[in-house]
N, C-alpha and C positions, 0 to 999 in steps of 0.2 A: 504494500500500500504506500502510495506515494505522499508526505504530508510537507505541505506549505513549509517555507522556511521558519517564519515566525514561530511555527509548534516545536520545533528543533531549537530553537533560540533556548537559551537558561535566561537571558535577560528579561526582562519585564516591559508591555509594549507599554506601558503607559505609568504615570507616577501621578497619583493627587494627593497634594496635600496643602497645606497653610502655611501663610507665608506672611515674615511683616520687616522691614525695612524702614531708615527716616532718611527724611528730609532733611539735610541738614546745612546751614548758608554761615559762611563767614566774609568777610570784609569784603563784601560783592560776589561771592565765589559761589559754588554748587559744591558739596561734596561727593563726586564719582568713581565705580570702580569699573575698570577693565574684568569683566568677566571669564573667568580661567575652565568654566565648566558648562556641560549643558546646563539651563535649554538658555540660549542666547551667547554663546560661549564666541569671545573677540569681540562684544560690544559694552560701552560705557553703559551704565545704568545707578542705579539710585542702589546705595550696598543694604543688605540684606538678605535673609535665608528664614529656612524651616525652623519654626519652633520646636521648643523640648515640650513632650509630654509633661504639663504642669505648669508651662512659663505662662505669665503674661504678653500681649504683643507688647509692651512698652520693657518687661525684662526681656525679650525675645530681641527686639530692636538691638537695645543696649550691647548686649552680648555680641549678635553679630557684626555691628560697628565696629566693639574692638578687636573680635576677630579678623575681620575684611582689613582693617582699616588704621589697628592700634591708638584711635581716639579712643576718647571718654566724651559721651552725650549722654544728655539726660531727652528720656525721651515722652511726648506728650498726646495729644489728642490726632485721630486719624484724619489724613488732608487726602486719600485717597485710597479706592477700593476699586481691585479690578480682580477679572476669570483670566486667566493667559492659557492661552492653547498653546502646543505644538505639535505639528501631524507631520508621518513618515510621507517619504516617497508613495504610498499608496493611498494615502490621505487619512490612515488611521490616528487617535491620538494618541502621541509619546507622552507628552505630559500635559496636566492641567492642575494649574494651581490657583489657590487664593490665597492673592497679594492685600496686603493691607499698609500702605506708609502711612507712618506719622511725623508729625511736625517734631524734630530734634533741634536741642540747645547743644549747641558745644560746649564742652567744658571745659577739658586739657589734653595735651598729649603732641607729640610729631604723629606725621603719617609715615606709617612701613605695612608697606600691601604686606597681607598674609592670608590666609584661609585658600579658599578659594578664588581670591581675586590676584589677577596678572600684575596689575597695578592700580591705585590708589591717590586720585589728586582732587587739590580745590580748584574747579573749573571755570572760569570767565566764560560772559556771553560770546566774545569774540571767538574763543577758543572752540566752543561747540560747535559754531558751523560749521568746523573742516573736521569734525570726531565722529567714526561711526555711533548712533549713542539708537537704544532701543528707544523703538515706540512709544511705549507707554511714558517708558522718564518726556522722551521729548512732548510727549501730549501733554504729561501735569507740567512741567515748565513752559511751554506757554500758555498754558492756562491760569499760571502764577503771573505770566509778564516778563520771564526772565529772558527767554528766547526769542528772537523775532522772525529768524530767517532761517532757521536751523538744517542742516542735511536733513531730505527724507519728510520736508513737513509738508 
């Protein structure tokens, strides 16, 4: 009997789960990471990942900032909620998550990417136009005003 690739796969065709991420702005800046992993893996985006069984989004945030990022934020009310698909070459979905940013305060600290993220900066509006940078970050930044002209809007 001949069966599909996918049934031969050990991998998993799809992941959902929850997700929460901040926002977080200093002296003009965005703070972005270079994405080291799927799903969006080589684009800027807003740093953030999957909570722990038990976290809060606002502990879930925090943690992942200093993971991604090695800041310290404090992190506060949600500025955004989105569904993120991604579908294989057959159009099935790989993943589907919920995203939930919130508004972060910086607190302390240098940046040194880590985690999963490739790299780790405070980005200028001029600087985004020439940066591949995901959908959804670029939707909620200009929906904030930050962005005007951005790649991809």
């Amino acid at each position: 009997m001949f069966l599909p690739f996918y049934f031969l796969s050990w991998r998993p065709l799809w992941v959902s789960d929850r997700s929460s991420g901040a926002l977080v702005f200093k002296g003009g800046r965005v703070l972005l990471v270079k994405r080291g992993v799927e799903p969006s893996r080589g684009l800027w985006a807003i740093p953030g990942g999957m909570l722990n069984l038990g976290e809060t989004l606002q502990e879930g945030a925090e943690r992942e900032i200093r993971e991604e990022t090695g800041l310290t934020i404090k992190a506060g009310e949600p500025v955004y909620t989105f569904d993120f698909f991604e579908r294989d070459p057959l159009g099935r979905i790989r993943f589907h998550f919920v995203i939930i940013d919130l508004w972060g305060e910086y607190v302390s600290g240098e940046i040194l990417s880590g985690d999963d993220a490739l790299e780790a900066r405070w980005i200028s509006q001029e600087e985004l136009t020439a940066m591949p940078v995901s959908k959804n970050t670029l939707y909620l930044l200009k929906k904030l005003n930050f962005c005007f002209q951005a790649q991809g809007a």
